[in-house]
C-alpha positions in Angstrom: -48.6 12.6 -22.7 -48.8 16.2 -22.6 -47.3 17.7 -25.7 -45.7 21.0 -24.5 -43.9 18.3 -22.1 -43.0 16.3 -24.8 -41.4 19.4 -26.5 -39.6 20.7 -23.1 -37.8 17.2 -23.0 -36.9 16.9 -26.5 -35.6 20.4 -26.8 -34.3 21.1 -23.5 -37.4 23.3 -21.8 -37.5 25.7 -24.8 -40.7 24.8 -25.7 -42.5 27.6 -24.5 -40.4 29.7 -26.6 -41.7 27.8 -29.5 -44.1 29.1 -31.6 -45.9 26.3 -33.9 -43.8 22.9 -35.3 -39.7 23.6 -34.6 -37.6 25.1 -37.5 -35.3 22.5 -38.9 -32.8 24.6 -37.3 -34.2 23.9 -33.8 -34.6 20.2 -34.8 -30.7 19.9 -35.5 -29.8 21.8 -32.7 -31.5 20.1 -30.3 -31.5 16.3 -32.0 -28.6 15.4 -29.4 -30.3 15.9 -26.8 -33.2 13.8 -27.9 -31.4 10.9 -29.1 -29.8 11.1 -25.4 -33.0 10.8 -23.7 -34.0 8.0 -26.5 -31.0 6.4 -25.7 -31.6 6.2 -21.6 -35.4 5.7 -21.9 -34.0 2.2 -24.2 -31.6 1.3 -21.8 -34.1 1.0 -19.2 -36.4 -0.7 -20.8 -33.8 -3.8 -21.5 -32.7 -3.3 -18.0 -36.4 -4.1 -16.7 -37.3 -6.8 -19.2 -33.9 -8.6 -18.5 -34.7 -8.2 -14.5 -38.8 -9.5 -15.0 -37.9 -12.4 -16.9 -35.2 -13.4 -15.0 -32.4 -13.6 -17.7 -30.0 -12.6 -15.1 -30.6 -15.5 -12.4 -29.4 -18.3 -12.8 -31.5 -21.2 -14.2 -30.6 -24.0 -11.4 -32.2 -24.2 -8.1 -31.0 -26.5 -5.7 -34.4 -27.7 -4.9 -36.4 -27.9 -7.6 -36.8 -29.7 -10.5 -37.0 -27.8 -14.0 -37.6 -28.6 -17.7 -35.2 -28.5 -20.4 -35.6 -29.0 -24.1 -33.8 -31.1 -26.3 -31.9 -28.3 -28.7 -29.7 -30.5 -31.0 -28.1 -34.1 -30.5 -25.0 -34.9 -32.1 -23.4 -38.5 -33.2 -19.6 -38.0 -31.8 -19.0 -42.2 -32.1 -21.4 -45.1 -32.5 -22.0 -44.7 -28.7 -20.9 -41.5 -27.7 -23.9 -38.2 -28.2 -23.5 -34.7 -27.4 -26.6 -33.2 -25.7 -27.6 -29.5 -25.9 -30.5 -28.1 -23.9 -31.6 -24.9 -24.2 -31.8 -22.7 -21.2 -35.4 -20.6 -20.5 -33.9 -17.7 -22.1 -31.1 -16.5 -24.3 -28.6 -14.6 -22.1 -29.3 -16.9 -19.2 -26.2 -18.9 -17.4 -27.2 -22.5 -16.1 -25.0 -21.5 -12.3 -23.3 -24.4 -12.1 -19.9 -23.9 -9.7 -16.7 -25.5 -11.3 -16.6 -28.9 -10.0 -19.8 -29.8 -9.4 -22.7 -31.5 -11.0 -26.5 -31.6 -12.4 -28.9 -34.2 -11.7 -31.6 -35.2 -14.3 -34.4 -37.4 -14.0 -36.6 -38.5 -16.6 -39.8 -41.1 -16.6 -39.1 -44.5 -18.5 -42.4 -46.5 -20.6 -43.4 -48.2 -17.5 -43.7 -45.0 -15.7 -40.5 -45.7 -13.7 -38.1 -42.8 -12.9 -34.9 -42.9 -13.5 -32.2 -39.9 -12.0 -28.7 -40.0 -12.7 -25.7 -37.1 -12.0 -24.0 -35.6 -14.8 -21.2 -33.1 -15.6 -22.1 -30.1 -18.6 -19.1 -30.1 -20.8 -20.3 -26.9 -22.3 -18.5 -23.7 -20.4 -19.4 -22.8 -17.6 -19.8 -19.1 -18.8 -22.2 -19.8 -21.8 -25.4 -18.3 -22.3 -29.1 -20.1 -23.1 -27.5 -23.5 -23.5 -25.9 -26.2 -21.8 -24.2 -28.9 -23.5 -23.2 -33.5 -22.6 -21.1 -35.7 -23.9 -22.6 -38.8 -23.4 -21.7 -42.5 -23.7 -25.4 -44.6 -24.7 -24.8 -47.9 -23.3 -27.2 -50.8 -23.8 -28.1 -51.2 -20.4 -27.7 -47.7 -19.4 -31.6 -46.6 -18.5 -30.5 -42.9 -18.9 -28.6 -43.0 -21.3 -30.7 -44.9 -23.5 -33.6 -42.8 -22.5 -32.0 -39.5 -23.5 -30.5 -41.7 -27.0 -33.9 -41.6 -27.8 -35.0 -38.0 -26.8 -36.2 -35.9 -29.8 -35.5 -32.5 -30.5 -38.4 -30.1 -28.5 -39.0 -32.6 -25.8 -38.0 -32.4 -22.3 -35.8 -33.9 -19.6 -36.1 -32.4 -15.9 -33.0 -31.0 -14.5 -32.1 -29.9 -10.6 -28.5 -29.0 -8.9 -26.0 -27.7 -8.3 -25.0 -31.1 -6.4 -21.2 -32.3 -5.1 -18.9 -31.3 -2.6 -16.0 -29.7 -4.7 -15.1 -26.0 -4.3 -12.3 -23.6 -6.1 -11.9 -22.3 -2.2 -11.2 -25.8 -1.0 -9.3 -27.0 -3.5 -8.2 -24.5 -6.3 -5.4 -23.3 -4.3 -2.8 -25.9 -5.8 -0.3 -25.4 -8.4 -0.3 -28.4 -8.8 -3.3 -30.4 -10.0 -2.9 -34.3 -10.7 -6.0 -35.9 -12.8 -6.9 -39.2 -12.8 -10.1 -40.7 -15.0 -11.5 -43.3 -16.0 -13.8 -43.2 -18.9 -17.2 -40.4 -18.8 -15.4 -39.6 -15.1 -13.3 -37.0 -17.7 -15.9 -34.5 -17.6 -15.7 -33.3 -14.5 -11.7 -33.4 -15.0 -12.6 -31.1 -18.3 -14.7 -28.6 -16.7 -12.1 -28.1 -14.1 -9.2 -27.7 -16.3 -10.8 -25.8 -18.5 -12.4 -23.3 -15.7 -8.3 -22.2 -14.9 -7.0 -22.6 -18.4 -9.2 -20.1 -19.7 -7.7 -17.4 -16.8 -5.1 -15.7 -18.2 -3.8 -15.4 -14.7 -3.9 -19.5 -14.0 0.0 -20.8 -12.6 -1.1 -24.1 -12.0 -0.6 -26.9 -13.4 -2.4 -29.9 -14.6 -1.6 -33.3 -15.1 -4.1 -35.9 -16.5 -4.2 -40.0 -16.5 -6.7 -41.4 -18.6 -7.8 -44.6 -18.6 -10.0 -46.1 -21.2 -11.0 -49.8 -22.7 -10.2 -48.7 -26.5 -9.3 -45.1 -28.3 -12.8 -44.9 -30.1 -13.9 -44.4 -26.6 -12.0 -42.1 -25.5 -14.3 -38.7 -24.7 -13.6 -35.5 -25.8 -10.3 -36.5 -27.0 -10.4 -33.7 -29.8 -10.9 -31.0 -26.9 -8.2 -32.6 -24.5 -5.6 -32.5 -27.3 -6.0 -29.0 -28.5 -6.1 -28.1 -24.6 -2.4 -29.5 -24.5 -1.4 -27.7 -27.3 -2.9 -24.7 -26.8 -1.2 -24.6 -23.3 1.8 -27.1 -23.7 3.2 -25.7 -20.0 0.3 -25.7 -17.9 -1.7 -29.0 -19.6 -0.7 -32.4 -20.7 -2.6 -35.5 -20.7 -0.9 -39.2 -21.1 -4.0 -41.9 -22.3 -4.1 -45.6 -21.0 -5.9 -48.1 -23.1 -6.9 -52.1 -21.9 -7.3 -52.9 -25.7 -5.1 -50.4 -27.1 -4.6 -50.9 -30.9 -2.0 -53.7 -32.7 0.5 -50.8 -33.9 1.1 -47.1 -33.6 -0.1 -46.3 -30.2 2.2 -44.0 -27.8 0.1 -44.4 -24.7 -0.5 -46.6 -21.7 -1.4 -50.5 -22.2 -3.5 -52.2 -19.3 -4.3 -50.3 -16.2 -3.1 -47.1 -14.8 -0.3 -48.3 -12.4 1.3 -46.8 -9.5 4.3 -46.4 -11.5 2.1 -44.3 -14.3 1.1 -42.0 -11.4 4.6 -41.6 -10.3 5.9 -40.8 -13.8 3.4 -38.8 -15.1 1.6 -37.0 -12.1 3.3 -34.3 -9.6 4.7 -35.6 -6.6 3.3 -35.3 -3.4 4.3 -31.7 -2.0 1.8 -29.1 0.1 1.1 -27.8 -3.6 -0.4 -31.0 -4.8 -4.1 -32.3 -5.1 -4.9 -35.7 -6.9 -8.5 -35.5 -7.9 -9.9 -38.6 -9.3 -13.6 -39.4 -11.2 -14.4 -43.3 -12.9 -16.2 -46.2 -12.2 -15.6 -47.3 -8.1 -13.3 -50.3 -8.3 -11.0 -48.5 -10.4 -11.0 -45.6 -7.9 -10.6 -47.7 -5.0 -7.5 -49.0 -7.2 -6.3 -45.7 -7.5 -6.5 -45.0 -4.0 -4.5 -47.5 -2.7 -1.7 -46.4 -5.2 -1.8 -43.2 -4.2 -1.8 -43.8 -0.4 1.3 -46.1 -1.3 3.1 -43.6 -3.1 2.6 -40.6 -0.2 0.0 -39.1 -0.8 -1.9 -37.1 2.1 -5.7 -38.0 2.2 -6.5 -34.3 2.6 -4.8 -33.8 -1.1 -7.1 -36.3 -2.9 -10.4 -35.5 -4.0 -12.7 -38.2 -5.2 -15.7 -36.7 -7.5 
């Protein structure tokens, strides 16, 4: 670079009157200006690294698959794990809509894959990481598969997937919940995506059904959510084992009369959504139809 150029833009096009290096006068007069210019030729430069390396798009596509590494597992119960992945790039979001759902496939021993649908419990707003909760059961292919994932290798991931949408359905203001065991998550990331407005109105309601209260998911984050917002969130649990003495919940199975008592009414304010395994949702439909409720006001995940 041209040095009387250099001088013009550091001391505002008085380098010609210049004769030899500046006067520490000059330098202080003009050291504004300088650091301005510094300050604008920085700026640009993050600008133009964040745009080439894509740490402002996204990291999902729709229609292709992409690595993630395994960033940190964590033991919650003896069969319950949280996940984190880590995203390409620090200030990167995954771009996963509220409501809907990630695919990840992985390749079993015997070179079988294995793809299953999953809900991030990590917000939906968080940068260069995205977090499951997890339940590992012996069976369970995926889950077993990721159980024995070690930090630094990879799973392939691929969404968004699922038919929910805040246009479709987030105009209630008053949202009835009804899970049945890892079916919470999607529950969670919904609540949580209007709880965390400080404009939200609406109200949520949640059922939540589950064999015994070790397995009950993200129990720690579903009670501070009802009493961090005791008016807009509250959450009854069901157990089918619950335990011999001291339990306030449910016993057995959600019932129509637990829906009545403990979820809104049916009103053109309503929606019932509902996530768990299928013959308990087909359970739960048939109550609900019984008890009035349109079919255009339930939303099955």
């Amino acid at each position: 670079m041209d040095a009387s150029f250099l001088m013009s833009v550091l001391f505002g096009g008085h380098s010609q009157q210049l004769e030899g290096p500046p006067s520490l006068t000059q330098i202080v007069e003009y050291l504004p200006h300088a650091l301005l210019v510094f300050l604008v030729v920085f700026i640009g430069f993050l600008t133009l690294k964040d745009i080439l390396h894509g740490m402002r798009r996204p990291f999902l596509n729709p229609n292709t698959w992409q690595p993630l590494q395994l960033l940190d597992r964590k033991v919650l119960t003896h069969n319950t794990r949280r996940f984190r992945f880590v995203l390409p790039h620090q200030d990167q979001k995954l771009g996963l809509p509220v409501g809907q759902h990630i695919s990840i496939r992985t390749t079993l021993p015997d070179g079988k894959q294995v793809i299953r649908p999953y809900t991030p419990t990590s917000d939906g707003n968080a940068r260069g990481y995205v977090d499951f909760v997890i339940k590992v059961y012996p069976e369970g292919k995926m889950s077993q598969a990721m159980d024995s994932l070690k930090v630094g290798e990879t799973m392939d991931f691929k969404g968004p997937k699922g038919l929910f949408s805040m246009e479709q359905h987030g105009s209630a203001s008053k949202i009835g919940m009804i899970a049945g065991g890892t079916g919470i998550t999607p529950m969670f990331q919904v609540a949580m995506a209007f709880l965390k407005d400080s404009n939200n109105t609406a109200e949520f309601s949640l059922l939540f059904a589950n064999v015994t209260e070790e397995d009950i998911l993200l129990r720690d984050e579903l009670d501070d959510l009802a009493k961090r917002f005791p008016k807009t969130f509250k959450v009854y649990y069901v157990l089918d084992k619950p335990p011999r003495s001291g339990w306030k919940g449910g016993s057995g199975f959600i019932t129509a009369d637990m829906i009545r008592e403990h979820l809104p009414a049916p009103s053109k304010e309503t929606m019932i959504l509902r996530c768990g395994p299928l013959p308990m949702m087909e359970v739960m439909k048939k109550h609900l139809d019984s008890l009035g409720y349109p079919k255009e006001q339930q939303f099955q995940f």
